[in-house]
ChimeraX commands (.cxc) that place a marker at each C-alpha (Angstrom):
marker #1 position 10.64,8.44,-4.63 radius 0.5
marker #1 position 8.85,7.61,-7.92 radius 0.5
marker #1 position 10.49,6.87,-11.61 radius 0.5
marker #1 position 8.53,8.08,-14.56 radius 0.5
marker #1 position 8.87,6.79,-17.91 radius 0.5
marker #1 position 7.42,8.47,-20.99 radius 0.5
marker #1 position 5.95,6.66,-24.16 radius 0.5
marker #1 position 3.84,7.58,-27.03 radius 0.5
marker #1 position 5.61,10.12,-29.09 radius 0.5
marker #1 position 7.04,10.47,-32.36 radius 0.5
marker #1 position 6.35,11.97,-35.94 radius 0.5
marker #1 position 3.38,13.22,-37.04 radius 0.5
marker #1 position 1.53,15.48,-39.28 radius 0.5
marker #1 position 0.09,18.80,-38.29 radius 0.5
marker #1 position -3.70,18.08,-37.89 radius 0.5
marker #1 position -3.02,15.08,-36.18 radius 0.5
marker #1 position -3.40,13.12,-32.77 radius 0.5
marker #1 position -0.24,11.76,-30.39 radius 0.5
marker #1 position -1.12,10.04,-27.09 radius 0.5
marker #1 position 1.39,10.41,-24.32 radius 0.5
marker #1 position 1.49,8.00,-21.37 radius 0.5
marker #1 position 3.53,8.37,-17.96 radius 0.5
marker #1 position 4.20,5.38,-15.79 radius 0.5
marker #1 position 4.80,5.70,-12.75 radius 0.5
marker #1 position 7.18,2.87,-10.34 radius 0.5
marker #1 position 4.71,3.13,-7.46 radius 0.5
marker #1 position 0.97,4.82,-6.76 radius 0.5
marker #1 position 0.05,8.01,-8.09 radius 0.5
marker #1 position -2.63,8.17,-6.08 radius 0.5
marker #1 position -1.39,10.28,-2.98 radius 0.5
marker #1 position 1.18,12.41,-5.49 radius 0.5
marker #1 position -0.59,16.29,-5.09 radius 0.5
marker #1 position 0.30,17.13,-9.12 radius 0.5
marker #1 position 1.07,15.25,-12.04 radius 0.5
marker #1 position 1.76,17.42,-14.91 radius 0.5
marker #1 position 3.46,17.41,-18.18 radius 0.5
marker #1 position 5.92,20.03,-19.58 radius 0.5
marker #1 position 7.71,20.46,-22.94 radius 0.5
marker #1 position 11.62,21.86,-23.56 radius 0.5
marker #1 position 12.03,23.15,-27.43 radius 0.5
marker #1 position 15.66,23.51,-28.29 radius 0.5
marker #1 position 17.41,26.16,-27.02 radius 0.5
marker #1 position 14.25,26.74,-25.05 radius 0.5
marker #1 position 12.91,26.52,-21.04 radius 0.5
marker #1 position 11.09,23.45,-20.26 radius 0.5
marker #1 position 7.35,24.79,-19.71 radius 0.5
marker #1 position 4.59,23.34,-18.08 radius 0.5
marker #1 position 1.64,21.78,-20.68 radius 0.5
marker #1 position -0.63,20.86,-18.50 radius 0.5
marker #1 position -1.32,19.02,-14.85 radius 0.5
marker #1 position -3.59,17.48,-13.16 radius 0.5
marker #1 position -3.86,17.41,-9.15 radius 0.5
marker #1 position -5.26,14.30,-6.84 radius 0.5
marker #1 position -8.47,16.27,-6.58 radius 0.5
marker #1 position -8.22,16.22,-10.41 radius 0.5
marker #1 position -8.19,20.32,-10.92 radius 0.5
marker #1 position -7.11,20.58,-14.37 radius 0.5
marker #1 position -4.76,23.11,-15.45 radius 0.5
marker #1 position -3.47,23.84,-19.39 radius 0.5
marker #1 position -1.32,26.37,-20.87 radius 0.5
marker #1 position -2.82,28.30,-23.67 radius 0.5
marker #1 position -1.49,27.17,-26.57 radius 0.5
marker #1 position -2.76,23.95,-26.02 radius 0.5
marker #1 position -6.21,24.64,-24.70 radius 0.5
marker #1 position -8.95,23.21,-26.74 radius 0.5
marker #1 position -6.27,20.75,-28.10 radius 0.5
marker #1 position -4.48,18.59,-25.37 radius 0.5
marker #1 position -6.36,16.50,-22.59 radius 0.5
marker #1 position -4.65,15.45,-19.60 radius 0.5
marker #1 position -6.04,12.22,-17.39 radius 0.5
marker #1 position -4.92,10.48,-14.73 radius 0.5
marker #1 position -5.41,6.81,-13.94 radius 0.5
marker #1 position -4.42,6.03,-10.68 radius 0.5
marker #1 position -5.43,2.03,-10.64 radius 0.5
marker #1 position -2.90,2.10,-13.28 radius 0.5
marker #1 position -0.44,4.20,-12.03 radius 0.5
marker #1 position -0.49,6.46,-15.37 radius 0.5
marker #1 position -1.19,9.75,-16.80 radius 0.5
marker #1 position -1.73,10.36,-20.22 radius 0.5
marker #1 position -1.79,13.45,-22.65 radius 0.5
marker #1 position -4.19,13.24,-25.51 radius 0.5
marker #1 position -2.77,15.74,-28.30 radius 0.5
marker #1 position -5.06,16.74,-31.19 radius 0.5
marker #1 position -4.68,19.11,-34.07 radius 0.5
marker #1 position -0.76,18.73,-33.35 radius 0.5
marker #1 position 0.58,22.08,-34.90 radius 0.5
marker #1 position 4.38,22.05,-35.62 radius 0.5
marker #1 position 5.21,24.59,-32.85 radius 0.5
marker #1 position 4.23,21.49,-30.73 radius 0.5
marker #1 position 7.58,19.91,-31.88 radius 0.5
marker #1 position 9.60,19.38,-28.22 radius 0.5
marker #1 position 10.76,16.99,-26.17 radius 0.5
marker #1 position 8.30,16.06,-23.52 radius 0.5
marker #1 position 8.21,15.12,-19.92 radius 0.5
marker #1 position 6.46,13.73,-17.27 radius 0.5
marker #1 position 6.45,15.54,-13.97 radius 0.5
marker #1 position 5.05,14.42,-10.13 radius 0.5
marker #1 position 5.09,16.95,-7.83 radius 0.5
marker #1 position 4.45,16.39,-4.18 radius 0.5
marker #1 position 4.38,18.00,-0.78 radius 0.5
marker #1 position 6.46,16.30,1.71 radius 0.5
marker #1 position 7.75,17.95,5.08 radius 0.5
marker #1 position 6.54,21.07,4.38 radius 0.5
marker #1 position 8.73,21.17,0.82 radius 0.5
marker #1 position 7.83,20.79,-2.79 radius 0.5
marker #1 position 9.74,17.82,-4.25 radius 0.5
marker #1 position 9.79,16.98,-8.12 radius 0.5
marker #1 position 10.45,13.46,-10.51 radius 0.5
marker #1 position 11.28,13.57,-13.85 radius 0.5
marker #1 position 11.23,11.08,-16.38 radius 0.5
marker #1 position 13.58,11.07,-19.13 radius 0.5
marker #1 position 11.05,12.46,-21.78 radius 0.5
marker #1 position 9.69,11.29,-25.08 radius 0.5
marker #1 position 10.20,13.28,-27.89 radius 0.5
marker #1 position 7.19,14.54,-30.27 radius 0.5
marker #1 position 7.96,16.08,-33.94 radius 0.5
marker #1 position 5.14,17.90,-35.56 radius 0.5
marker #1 position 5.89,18.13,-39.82 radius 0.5
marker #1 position 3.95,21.05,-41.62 radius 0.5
marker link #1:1,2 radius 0.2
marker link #1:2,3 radius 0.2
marker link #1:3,4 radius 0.2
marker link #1:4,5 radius 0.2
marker link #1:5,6 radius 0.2
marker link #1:6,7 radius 0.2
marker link #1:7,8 radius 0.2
marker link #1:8,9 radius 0.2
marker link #1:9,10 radius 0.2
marker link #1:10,11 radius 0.2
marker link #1:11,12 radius 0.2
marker link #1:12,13 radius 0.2
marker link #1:13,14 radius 0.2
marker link #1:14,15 radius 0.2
marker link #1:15,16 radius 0.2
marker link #1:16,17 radius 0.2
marker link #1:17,18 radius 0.2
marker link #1:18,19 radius 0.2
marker link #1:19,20 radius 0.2
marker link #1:20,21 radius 0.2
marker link #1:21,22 radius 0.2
marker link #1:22,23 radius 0.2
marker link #1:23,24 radius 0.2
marker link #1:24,25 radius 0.2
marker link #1:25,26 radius 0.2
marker link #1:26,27 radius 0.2
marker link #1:27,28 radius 0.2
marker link #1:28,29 radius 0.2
marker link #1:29,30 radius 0.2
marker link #1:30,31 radius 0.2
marker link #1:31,32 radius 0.2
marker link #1:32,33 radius 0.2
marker link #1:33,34 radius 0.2
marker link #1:34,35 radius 0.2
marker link #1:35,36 radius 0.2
marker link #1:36,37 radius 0.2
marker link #1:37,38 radius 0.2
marker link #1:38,39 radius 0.2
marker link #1:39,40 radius 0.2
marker link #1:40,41 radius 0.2
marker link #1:41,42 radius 0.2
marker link #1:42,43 radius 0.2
marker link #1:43,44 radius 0.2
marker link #1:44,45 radius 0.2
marker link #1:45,46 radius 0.2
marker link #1:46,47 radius 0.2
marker link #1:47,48 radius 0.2
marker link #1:48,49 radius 0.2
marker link #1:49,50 radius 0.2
marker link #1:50,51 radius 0.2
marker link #1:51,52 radius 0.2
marker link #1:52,53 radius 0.2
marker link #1:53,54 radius 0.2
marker link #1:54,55 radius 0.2
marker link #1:55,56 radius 0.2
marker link #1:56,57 radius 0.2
marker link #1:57,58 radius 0.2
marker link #1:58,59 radius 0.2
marker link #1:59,60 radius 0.2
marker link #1:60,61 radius 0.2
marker link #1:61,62 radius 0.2
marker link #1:62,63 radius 0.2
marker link #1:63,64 radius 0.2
marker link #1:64,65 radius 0.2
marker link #1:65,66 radius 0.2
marker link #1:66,67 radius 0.2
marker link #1:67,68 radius 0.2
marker link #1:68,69 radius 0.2
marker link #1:69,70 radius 0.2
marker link #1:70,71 radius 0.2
marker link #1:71,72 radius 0.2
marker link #1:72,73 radius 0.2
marker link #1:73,74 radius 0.2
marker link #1:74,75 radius 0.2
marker link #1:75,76 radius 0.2
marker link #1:76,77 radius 0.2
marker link #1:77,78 radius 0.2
marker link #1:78,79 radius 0.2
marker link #1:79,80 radius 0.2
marker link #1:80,81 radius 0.2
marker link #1:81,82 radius 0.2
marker link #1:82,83 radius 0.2
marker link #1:83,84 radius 0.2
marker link #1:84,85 radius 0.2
marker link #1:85,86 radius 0.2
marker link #1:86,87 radius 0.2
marker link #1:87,88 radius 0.2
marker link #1:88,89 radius 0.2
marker link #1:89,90 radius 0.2
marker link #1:90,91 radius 0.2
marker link #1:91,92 radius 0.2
marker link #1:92,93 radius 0.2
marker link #1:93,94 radius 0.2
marker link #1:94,95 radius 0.2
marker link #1:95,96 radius 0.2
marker link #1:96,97 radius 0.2
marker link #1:97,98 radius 0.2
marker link #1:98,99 radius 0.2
marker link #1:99,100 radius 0.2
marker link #1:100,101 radius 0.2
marker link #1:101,102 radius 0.2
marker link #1:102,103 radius 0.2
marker link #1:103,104 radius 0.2
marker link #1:104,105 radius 0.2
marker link #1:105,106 radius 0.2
marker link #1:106,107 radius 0.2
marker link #1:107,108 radius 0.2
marker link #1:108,109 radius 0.2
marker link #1:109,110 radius 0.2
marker link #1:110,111 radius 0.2
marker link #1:111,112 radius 0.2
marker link #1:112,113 radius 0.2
marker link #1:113,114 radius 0.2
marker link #1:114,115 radius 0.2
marker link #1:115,116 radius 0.2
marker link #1:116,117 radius 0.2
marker link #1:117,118 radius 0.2
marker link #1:118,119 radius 0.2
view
């Protein structure tokens, strides 16, 4: 098992920069994904972007060019980097870990941390 907690968003002006952070209870080191995903209202949460143990990078399109993801595993944190926030970034966000045990995929959640992008 492993809690996530999300910090790092809030308001900001299209053009600008928001840094995420995910903190994680125990080591990330072993966990096979760590990913972020985003749930507009009224929406399906999708996946932003994740990052696995061998650090393969993966980002949806809207955000590529835009939105780094990193992973810090001495500190037990991943982190988004979000730049040239557009307001159809506007969504609650959350922290994912995915991991392989016994042959099945289990997920974590945090609670999410809400971002609001103004025009």
């Amino acid at each position: 098992q492993v809690q996530l907690v999300e910090s790092g968003g809030g308001l900001m002006q299209a053009g600008g920069s928001l840094r995420l952070s995910c903190a994680a209870s125990r080591s990330i080191f072993g966990i096979n994904v760590m990913g972020w995903y985003r749930q507009a209202p009224g929406k399906q949460r999708d996946l932003v972007a994740s990052i696995t143990n061998g650090g393969r990078i993966n980002y949806a399109d809207s955000v590529k060019g835009r939105f780094t993801i990193s992973r810090d595993n001495a500190e037990n944190t991943v982190y988004l980097q979000m730049d040239n926030l557009k307001p159809e970034d506007t969504s609650v966000y959350y922290c994912n870990a995915r991991n392989m045990s016994l042959g099945t995929w289990l997920d974590y959640w945090g609670k999410g941390t809400l971002v609001t992008v103004s025009s």
